[in-house]
Each structure stands twice: as C-alpha cells, then as structure tokens.
Biotite code that builds the C-alpha atoms (Angstrom):
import biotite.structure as struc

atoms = struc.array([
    struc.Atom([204.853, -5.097, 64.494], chain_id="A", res_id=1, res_name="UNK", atom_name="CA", element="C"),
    struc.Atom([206.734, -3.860, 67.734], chain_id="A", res_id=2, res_name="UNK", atom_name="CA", element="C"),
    struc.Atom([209.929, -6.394, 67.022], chain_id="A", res_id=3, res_name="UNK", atom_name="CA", element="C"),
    struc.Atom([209.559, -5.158, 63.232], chain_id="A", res_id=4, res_name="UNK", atom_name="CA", element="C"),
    struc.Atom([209.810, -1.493, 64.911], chain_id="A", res_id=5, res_name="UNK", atom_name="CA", element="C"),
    struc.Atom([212.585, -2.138, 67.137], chain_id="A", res_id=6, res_name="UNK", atom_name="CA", element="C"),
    struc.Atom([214.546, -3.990, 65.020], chain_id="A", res_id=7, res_name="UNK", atom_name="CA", element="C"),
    struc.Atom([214.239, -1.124, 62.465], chain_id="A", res_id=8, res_name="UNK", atom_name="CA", element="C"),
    struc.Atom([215.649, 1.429, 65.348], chain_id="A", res_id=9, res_name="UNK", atom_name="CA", element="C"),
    struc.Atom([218.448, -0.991, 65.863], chain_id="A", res_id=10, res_name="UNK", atom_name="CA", element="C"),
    struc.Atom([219.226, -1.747, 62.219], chain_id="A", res_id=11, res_name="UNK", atom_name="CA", element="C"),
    struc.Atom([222.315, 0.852, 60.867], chain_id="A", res_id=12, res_name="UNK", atom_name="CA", element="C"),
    struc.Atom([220.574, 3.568, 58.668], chain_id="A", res_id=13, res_name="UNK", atom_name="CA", element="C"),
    struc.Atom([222.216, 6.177, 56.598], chain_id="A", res_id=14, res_name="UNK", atom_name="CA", element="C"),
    struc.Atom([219.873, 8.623, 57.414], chain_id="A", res_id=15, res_name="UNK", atom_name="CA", element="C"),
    struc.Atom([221.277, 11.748, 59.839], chain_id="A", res_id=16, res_name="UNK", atom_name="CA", element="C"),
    struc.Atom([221.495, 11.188, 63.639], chain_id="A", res_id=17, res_name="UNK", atom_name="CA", element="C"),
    struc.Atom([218.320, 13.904, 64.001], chain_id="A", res_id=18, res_name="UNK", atom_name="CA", element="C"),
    struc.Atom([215.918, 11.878, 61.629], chain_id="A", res_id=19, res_name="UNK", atom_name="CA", element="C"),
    struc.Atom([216.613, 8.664, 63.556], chain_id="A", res_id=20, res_name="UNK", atom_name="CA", element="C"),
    struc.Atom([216.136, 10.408, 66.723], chain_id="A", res_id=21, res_name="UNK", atom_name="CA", element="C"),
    struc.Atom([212.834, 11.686, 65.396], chain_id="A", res_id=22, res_name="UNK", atom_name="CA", element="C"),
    struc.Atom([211.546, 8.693, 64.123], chain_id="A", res_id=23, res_name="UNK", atom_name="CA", element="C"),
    struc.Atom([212.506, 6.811, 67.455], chain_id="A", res_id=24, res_name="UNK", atom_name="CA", element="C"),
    struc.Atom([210.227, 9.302, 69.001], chain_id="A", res_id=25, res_name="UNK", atom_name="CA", element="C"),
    struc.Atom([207.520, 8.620, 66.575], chain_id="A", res_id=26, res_name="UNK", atom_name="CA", element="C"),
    struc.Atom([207.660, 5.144, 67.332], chain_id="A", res_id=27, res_name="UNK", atom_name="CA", element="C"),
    struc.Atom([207.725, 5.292, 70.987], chain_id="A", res_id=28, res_name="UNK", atom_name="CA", element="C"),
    struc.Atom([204.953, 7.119, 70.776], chain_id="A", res_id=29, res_name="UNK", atom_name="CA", element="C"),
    struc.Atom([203.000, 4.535, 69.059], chain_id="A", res_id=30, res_name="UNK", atom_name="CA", element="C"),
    struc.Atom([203.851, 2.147, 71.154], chain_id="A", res_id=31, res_name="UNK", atom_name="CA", element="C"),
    struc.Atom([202.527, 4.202, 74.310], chain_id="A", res_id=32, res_name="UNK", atom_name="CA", element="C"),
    struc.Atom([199.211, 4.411, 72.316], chain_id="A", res_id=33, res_name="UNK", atom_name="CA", element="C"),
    struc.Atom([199.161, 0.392, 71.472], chain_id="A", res_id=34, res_name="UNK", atom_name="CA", element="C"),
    struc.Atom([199.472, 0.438, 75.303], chain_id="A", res_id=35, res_name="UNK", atom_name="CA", element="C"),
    struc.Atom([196.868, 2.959, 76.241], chain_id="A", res_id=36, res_name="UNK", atom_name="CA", element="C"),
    struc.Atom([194.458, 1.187, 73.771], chain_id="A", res_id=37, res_name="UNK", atom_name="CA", element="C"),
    struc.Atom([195.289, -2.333, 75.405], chain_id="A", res_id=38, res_name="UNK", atom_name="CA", element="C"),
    struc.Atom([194.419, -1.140, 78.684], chain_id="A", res_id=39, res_name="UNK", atom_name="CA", element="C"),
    struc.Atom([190.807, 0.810, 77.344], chain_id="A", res_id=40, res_name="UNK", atom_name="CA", element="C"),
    struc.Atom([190.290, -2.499, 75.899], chain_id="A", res_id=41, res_name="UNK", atom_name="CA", element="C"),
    struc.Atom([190.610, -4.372, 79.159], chain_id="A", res_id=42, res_name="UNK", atom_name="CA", element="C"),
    struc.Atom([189.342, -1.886, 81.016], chain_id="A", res_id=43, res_name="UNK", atom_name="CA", element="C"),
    struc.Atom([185.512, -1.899, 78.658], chain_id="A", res_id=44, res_name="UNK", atom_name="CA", element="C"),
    struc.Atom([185.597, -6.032, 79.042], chain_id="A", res_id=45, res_name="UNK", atom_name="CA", element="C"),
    struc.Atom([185.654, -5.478, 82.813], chain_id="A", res_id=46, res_name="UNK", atom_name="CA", element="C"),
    struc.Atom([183.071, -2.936, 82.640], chain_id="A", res_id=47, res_name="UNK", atom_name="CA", element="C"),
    struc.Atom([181.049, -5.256, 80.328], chain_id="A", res_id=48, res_name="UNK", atom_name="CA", element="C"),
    struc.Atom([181.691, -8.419, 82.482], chain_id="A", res_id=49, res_name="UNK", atom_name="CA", element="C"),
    struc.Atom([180.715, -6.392, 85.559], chain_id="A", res_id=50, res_name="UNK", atom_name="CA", element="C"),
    struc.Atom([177.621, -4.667, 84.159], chain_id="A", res_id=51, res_name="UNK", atom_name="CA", element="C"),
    struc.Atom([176.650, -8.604, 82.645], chain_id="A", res_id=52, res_name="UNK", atom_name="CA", element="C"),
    struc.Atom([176.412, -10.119, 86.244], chain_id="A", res_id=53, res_name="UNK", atom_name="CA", element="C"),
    struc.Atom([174.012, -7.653, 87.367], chain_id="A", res_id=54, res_name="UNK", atom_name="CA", element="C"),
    struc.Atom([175.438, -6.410, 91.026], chain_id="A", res_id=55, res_name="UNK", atom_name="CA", element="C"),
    struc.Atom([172.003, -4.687, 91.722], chain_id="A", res_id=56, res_name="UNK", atom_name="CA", element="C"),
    struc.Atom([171.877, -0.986, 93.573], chain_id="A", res_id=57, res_name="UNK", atom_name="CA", element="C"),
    struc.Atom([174.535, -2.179, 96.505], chain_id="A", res_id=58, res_name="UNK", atom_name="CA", element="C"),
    struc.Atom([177.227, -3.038, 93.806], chain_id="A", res_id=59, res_name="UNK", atom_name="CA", element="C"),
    struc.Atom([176.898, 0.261, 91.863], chain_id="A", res_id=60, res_name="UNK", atom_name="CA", element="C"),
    struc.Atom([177.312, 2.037, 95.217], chain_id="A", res_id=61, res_name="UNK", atom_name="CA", element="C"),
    struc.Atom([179.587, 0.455, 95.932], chain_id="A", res_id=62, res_name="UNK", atom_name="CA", element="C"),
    struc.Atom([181.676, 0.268, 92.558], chain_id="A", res_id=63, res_name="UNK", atom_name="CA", element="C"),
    struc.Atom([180.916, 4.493, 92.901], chain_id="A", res_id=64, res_name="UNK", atom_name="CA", element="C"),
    struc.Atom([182.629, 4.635, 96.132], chain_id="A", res_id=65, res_name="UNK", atom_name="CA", element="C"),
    struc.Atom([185.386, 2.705, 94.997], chain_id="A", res_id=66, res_name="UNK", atom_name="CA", element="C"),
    struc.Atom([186.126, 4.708, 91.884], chain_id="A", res_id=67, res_name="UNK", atom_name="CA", element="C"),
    struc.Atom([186.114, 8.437, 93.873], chain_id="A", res_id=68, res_name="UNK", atom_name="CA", element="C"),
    struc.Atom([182.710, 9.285, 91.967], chain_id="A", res_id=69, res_name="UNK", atom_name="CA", element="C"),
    struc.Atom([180.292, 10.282, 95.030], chain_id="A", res_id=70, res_name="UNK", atom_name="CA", element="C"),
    struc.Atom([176.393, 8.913, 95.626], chain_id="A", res_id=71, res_name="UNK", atom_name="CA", element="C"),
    struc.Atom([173.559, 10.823, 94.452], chain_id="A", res_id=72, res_name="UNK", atom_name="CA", element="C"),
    struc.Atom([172.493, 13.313, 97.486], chain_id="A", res_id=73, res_name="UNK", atom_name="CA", element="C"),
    struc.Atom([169.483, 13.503, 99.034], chain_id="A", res_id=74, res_name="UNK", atom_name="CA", element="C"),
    struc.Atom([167.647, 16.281, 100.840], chain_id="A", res_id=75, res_name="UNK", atom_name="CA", element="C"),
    struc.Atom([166.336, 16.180, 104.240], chain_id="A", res_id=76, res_name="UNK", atom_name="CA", element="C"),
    struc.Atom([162.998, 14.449, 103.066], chain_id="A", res_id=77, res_name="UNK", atom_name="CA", element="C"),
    struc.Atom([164.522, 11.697, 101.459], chain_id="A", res_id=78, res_name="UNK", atom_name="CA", element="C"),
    struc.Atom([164.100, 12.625, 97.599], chain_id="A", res_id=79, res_name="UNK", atom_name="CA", element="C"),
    struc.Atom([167.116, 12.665, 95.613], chain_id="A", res_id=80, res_name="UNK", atom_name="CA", element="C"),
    struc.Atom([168.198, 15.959, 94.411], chain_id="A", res_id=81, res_name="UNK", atom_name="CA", element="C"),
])
C-alpha cells in the first residue's frame, strides 16, 4: 500500500498543484500513523513477552525505575502509603 501511495504522488495528475499538495499531506500522515501503530504493536509484544517470563517484585522495580515511573512510598513504619 505505501509503494501504491507513493507511486500515486509521483504519477502526473491533472488535478491543481493545491489538491496534490493536500493529498500528499493526507498521505504522509497516514503513513506516520502506520508507523506509530507498528511501534504500539512492538511495543505490547514486549510488554507481553516481559510480563510472560514472570521477573518477580525485583524486575517490576526495576522495569519502574527504568521507565521514570517512581516506587510506591512508604511511611516511616514500613506500610505503603
């Protein structure tokens, strides 16, 4: 589908110069959300293949750490808040 689209913004048209600009807007904007979906896609098979092999308490720390998102807080007894 992306040659088909390309090919079709390449291809001579008789249509004025502010349609084809348009519609080669149009399509580079569906190819940025074929892209975005892609990655969301690979991104929820990592998740799955990660949350599959069962890392335990340590590896969700630890995969919270890594992605910014802090650890639940505690008070001063120990309890979590």
């Amino acid at each position: 589908m992306d040659r088909r689209g390309r090919a079709c913004l390449r291809a001579p048209h008789c249509c004025p110069q502010a349609h084809q600009e348009a519609l080669k807007v149009e399509w580079q904007n569906f190819l940025n959300l074929c892209i975005c979906q892609e990655s969301q896609l690979q991104h929820v098979e990592d998740y799955r293949r990660v949350s599959r092999a069962g890392l335990g308490r340590a590896g969700r720390e630890g995969t919270m750490r890594i992605s910014g998102a802090k650890a639940p807080h505690k008070n001063d007894r120990g309890a979590s808040l």
